[in-house]
PQR file of N, CA, C, O and H, with PARSE charges and radii, in Angstrom:
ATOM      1  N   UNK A   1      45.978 -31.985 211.722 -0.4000 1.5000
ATOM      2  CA  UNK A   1      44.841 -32.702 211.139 -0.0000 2.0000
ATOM      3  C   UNK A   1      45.257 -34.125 210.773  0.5500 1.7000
ATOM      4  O   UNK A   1      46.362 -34.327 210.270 -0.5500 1.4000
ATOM      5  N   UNK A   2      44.400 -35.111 211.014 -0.4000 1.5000
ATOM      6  CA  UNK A   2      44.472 -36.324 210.197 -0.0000 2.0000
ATOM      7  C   UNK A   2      45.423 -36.789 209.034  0.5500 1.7000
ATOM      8  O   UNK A   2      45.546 -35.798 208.315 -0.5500 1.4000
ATOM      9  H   UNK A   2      43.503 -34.947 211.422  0.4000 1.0000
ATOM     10  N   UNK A   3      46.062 -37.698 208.576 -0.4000 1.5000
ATOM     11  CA  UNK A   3      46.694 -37.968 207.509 -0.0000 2.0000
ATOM     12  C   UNK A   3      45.224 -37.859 206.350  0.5500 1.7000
ATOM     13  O   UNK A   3      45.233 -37.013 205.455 -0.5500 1.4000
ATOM     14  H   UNK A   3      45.962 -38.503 209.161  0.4000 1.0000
ATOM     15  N   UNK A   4      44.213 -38.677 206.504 -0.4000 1.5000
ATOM     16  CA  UNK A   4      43.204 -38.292 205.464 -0.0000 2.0000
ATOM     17  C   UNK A   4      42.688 -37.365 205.455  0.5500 1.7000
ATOM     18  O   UNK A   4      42.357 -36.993 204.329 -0.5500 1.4000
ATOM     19  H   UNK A   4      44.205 -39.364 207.231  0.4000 1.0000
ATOM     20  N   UNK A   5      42.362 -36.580 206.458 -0.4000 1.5000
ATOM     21  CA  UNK A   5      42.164 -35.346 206.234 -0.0000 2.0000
ATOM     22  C   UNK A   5      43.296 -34.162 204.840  0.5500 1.7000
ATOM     23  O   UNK A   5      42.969 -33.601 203.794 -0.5500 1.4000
ATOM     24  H   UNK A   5      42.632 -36.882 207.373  0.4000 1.0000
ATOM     25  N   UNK A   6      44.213 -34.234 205.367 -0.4000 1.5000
ATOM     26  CA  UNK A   6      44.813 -33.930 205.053 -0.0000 2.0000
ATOM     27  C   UNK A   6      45.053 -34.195 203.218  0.5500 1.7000
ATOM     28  O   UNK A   6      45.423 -33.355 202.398 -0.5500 1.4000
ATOM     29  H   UNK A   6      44.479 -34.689 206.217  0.4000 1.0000
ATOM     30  N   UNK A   7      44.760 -35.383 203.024 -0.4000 1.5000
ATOM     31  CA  UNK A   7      44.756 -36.171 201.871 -0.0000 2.0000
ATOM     32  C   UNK A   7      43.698 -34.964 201.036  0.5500 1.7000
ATOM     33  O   UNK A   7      44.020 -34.205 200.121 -0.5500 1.4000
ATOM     34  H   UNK A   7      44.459 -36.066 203.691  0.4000 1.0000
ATOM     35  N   UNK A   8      42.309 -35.117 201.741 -0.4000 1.5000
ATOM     36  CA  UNK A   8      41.332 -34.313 200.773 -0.0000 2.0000
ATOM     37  C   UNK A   8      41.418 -32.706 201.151  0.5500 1.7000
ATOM     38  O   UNK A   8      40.732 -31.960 200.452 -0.5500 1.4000
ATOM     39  H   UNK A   8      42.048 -35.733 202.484  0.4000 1.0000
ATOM     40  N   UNK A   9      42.156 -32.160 202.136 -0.4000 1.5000
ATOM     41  CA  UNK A   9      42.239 -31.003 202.106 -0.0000 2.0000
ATOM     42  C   UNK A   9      42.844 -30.172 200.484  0.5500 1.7000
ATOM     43  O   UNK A   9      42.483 -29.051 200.126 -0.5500 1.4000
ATOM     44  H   UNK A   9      42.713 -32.767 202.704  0.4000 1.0000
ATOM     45  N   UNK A  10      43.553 -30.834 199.925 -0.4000 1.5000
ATOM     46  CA  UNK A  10      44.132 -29.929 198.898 -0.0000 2.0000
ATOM     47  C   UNK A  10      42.731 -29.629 197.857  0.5500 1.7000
ATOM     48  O   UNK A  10      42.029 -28.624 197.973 -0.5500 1.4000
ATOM     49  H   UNK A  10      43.846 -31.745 200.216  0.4000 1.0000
ATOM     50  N   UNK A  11      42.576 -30.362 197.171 -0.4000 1.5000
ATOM     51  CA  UNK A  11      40.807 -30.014 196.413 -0.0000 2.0000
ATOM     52  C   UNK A  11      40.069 -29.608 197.127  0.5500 1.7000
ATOM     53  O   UNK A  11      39.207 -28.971 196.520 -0.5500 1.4000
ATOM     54  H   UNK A  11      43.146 -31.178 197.077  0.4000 1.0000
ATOM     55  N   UNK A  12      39.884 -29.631 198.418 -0.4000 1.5000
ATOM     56  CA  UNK A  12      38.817 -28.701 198.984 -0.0000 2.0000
ATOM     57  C   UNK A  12      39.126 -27.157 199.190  0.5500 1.7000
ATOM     58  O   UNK A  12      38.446 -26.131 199.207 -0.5500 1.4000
ATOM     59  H   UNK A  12      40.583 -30.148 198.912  0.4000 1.0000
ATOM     60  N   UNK A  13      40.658 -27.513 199.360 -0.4000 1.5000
ATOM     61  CA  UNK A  13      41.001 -25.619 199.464 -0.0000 2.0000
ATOM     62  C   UNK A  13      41.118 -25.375 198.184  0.5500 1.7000
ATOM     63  O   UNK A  13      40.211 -24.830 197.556 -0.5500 1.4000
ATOM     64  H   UNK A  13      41.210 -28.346 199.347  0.4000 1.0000
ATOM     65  N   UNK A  14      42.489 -25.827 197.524 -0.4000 1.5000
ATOM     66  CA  UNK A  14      42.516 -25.237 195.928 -0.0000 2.0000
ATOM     67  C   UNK A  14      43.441 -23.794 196.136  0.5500 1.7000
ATOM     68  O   UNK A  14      43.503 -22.921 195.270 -0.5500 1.4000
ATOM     69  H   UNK A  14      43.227 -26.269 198.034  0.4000 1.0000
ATOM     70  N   UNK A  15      44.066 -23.735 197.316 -0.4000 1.5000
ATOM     71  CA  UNK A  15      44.655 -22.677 197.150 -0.0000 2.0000
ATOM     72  C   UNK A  15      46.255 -23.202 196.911  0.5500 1.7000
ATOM     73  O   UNK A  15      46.607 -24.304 196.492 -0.5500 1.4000
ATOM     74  H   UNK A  15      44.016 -24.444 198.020  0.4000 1.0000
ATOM     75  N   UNK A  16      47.184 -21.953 197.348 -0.4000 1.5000
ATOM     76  CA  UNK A  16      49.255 -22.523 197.399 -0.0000 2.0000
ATOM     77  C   UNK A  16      48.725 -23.602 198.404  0.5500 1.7000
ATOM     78  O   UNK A  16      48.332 -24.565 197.746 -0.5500 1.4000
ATOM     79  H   UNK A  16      46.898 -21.057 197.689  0.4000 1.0000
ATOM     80  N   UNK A  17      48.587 -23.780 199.568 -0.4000 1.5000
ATOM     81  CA  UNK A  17      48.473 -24.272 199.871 -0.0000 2.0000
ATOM     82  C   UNK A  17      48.428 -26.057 199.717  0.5500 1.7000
ATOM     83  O   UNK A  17      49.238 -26.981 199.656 -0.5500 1.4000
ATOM     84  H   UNK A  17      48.907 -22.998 200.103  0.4000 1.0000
ATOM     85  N   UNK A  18      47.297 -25.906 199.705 -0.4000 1.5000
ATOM     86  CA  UNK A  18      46.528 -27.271 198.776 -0.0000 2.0000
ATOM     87  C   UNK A  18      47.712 -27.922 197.269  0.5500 1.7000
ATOM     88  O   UNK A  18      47.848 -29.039 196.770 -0.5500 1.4000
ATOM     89  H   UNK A  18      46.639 -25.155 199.754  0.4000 1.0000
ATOM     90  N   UNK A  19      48.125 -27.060 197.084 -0.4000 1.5000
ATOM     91  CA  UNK A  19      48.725 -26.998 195.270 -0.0000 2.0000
ATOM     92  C   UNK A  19      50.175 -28.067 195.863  0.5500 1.7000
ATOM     93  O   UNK A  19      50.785 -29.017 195.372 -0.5500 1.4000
ATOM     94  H   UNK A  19      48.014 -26.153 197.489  0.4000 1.0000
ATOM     95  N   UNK A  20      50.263 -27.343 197.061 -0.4000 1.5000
ATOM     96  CA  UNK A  20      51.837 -27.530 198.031 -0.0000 2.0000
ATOM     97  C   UNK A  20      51.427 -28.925 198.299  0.5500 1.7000
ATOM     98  O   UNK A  20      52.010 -29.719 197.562 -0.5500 1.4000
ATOM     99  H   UNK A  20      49.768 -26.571 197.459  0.4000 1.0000
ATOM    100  N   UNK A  21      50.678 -29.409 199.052 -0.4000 1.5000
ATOM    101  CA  UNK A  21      50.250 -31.047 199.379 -0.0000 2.0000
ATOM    102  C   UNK A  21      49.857 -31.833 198.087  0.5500 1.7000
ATOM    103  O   UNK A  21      50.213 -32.961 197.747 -0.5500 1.4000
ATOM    104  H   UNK A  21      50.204 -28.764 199.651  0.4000 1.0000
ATOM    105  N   UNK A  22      49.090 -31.013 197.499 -0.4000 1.5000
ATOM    106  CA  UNK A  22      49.114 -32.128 196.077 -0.0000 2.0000
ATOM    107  C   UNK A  22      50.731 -32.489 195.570  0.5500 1.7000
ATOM    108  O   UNK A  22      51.130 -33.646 195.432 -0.5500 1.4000
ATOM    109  H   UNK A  22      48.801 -30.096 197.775  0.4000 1.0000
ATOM    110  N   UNK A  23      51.486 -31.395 195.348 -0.4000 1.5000
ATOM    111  CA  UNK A  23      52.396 -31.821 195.089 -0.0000 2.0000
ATOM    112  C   UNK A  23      53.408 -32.714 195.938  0.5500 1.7000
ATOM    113  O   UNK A  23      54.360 -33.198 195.326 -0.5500 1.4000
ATOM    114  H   UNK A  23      51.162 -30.455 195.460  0.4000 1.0000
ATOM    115  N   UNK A  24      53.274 -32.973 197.320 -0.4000 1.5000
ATOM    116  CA  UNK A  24      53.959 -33.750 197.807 -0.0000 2.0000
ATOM    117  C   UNK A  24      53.445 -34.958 197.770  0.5500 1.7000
ATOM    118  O   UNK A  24      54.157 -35.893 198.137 -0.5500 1.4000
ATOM    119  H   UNK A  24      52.501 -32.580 197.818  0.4000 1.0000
ATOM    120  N   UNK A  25      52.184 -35.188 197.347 -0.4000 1.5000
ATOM    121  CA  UNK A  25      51.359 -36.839 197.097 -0.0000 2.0000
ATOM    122  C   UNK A  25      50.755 -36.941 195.885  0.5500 1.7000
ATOM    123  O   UNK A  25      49.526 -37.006 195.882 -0.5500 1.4000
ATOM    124  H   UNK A  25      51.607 -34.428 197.049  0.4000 1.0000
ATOM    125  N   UNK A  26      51.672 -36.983 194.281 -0.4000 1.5000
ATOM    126  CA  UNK A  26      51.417 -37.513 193.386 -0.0000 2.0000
ATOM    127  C   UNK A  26      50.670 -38.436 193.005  0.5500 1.7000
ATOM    128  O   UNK A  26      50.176 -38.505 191.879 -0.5500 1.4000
ATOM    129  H   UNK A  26      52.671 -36.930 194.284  0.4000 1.0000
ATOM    130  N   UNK A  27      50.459 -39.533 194.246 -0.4000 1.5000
ATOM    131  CA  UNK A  27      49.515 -41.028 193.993 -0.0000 2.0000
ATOM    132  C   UNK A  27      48.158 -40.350 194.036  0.5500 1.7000
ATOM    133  O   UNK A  27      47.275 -40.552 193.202 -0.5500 1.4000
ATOM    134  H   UNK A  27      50.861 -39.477 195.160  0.4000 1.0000
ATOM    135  N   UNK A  28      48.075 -39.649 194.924 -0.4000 1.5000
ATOM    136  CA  UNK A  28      46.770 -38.964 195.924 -0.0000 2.0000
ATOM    137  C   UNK A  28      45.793 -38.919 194.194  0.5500 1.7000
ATOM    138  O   UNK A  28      44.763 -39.460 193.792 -0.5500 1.4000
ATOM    139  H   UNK A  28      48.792 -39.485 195.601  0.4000 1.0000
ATOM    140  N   UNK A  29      47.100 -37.697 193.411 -0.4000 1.5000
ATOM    141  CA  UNK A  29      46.231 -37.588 192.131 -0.0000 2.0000
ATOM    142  C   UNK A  29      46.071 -38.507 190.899  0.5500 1.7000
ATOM    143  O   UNK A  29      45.300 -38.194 189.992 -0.5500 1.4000
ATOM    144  H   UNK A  29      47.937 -37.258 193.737  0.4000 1.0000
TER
END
């Protein structure tokens, strides 16, 4: 997927997942 995609995937899933990418892009939040 996309780098922005990717960006808003974590709040849209909300799962480990998502939790896993938020945590690798601190700015994001």
């Amino acid at each position: 997927m996309p780098p922005s995609e990717g960006r808003d995937a974590p709040k849209n899933i909300g799962g480990s997942d998502g939790a896993s990418k938020e945590a690798t892009k601190p700015a994001f939040r």
